[in-house]
C-alpha positions as CSV (number, residue, x, y, z in Angstrom):
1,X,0.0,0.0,0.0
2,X,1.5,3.4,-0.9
3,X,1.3,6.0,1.5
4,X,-0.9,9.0,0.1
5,X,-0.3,11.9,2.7
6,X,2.9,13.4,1.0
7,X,3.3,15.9,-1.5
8,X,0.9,14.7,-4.0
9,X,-1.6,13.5,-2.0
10,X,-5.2,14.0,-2.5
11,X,-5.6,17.4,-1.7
12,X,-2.6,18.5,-4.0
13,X,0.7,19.6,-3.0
14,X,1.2,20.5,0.3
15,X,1.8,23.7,1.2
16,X,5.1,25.1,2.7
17,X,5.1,28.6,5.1
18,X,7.5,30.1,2.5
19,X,4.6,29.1,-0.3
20,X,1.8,30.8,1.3
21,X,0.5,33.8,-0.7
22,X,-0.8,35.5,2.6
23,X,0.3,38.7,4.1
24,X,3.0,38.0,7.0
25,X,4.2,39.8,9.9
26,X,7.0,39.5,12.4
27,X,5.9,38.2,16.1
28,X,7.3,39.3,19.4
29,X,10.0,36.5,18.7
30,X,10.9,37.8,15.2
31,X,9.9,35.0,13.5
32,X,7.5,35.6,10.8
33,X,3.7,35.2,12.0
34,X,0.6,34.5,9.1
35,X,-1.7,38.2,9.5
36,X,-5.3,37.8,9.3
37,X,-7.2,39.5,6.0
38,X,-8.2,42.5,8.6
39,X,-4.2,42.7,9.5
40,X,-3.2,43.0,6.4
41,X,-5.5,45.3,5.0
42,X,-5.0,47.6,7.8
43,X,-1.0,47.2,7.3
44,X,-1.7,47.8,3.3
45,X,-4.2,51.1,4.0
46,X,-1.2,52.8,6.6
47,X,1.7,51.7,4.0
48,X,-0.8,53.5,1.2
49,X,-0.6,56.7,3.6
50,X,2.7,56.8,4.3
51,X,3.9,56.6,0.3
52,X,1.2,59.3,-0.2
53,X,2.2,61.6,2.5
54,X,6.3,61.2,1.1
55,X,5.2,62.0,-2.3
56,X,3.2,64.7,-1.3
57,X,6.6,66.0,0.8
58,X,8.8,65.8,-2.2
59,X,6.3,67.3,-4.8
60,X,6.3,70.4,-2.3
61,X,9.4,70.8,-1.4
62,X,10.2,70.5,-4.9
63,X,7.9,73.1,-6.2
64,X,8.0,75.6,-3.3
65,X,12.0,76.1,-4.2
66,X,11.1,76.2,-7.9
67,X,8.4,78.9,-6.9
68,X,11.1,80.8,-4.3
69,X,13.9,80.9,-6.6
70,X,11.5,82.2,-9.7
71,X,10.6,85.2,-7.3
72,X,14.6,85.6,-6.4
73,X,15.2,85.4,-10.0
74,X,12.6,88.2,-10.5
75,X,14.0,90.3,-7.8
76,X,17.1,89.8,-9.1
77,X,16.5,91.0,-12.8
78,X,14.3,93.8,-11.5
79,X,16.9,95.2,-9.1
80,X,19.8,94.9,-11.3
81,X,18.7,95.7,-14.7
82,X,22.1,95.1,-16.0
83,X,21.8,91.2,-15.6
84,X,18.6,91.4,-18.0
85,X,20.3,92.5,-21.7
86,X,21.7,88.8,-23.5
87,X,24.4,91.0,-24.9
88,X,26.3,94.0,-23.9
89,X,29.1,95.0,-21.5
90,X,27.7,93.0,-18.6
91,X,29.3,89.4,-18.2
92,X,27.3,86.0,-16.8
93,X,30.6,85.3,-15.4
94,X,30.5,88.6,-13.0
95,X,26.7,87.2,-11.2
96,X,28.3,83.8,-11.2
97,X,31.9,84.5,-9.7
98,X,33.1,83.5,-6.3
99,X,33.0,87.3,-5.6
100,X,29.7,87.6,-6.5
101,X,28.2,88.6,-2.6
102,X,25.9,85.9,-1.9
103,X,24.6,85.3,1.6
104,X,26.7,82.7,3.2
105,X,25.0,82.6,6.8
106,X,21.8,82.1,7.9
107,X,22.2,85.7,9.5
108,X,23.4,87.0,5.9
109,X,20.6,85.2,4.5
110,X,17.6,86.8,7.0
111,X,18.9,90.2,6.5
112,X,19.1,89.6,2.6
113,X,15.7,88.4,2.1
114,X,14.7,91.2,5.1
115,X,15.9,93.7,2.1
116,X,14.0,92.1,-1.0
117,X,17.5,90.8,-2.4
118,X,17.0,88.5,-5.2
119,X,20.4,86.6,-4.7
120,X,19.1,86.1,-0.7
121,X,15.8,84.5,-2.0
122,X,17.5,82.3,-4.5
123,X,19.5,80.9,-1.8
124,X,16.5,80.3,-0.1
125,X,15.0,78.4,-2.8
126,X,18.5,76.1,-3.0
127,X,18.0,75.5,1.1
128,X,14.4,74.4,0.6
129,X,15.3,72.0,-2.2
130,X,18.3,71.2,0.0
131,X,15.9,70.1,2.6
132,X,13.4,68.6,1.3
133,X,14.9,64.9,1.5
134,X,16.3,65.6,4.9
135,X,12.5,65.9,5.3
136,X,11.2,63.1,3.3
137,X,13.6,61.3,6.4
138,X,12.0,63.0,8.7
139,X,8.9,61.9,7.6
140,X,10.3,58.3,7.1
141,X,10.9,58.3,11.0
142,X,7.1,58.9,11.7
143,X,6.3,56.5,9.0
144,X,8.2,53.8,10.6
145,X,6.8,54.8,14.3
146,X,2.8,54.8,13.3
147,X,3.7,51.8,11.3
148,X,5.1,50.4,14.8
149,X,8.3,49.1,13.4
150,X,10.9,50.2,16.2
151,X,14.2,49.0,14.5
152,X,13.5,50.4,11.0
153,X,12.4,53.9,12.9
154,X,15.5,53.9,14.8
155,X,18.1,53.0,11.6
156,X,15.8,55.9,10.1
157,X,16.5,58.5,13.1
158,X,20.1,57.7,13.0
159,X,20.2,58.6,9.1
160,X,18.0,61.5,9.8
161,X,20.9,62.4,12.8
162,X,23.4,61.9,10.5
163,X,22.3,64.1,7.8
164,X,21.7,67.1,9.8
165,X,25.1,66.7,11.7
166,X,26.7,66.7,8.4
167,X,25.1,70.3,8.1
168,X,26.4,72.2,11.4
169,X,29.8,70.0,10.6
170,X,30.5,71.1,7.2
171,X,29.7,74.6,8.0
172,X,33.1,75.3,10.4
């Protein structure tokens, strides 16, 4: 008699826990745990928000600098009128030069956007695109927590830690 409870028996192959085509989760011991249908749609519905709420993050950040730096390019042009001829004495290589008195504090930059300076508002548009993806971590921190994924939040923070460090570092 052959035994039919193996692979092939009669209810068709049998089904390993790497197989299974159902949502999974990790349990208090970290080994993976099957979620239920209600589980997993309420895991798929906070992951939906959290991509949304990103996106949204980059697609501002990204446009509010494009919008800033417009404006500090149309200060710019209407304070200096000599930038706005294509061709004449004025050279492109004068507003571009390393001479060229940008703000290069955040003091320098509040008192250059306190006096309508195009350049000051340009740089403010480069900070805001700048920061945007220090941000989008930011955001990925509180993704992780109301996701309630400790170790990912915490890798996240430390990135997030990192990157700003970097800032007040390279500045001296």
């Amino acid at each position: 008699m052959t035994d039919v409870s193996g692979p092939s028996g009669p209810s068709g192959p049998e089904l390993r826990p790497s197989d299974e085509p159902v949502a999974e989760g990790l349990g208090r011991s970290g080994r993976r745990r099957q979620l239920s249908p209600e589980e997993a749609a309420v895991m798929e519905e906070k992951v939906r928000k959290v991509e949304l709420a990103i996106s949204l993050v980059l697609r501002i950040g990204v446009v509010l600098s494009v919008l800033i730096v417009a404006v500090g390019l149309g200060l710019m042009f209407a304070h200096h009128s000599e930038y706005l001829p294509i061709h004449g004495h004025f050279s492109y290589r004068e507003l571009t030069s390393k001479t060229t008195p940008f703000p290069h504090s955040f003091s320098s930059l509040g008192h250059s956007i306190a006096q309508g300076d195009g350049r000051g508002v340009v740089v403010l548009g480069v900070l805001v695109l700048i920061l945007t993806p220090i941000v989008r971590v930011a955001v990925g921190v509180l993704s992780f927590i109301y996701e309630k994924d400790p170790p990912m939040a915490l890798i996240t923070l430390y990135v997030l830690v990192v990157l700003v460090g970097s800032f007040f570092l390279a500045g001296g």
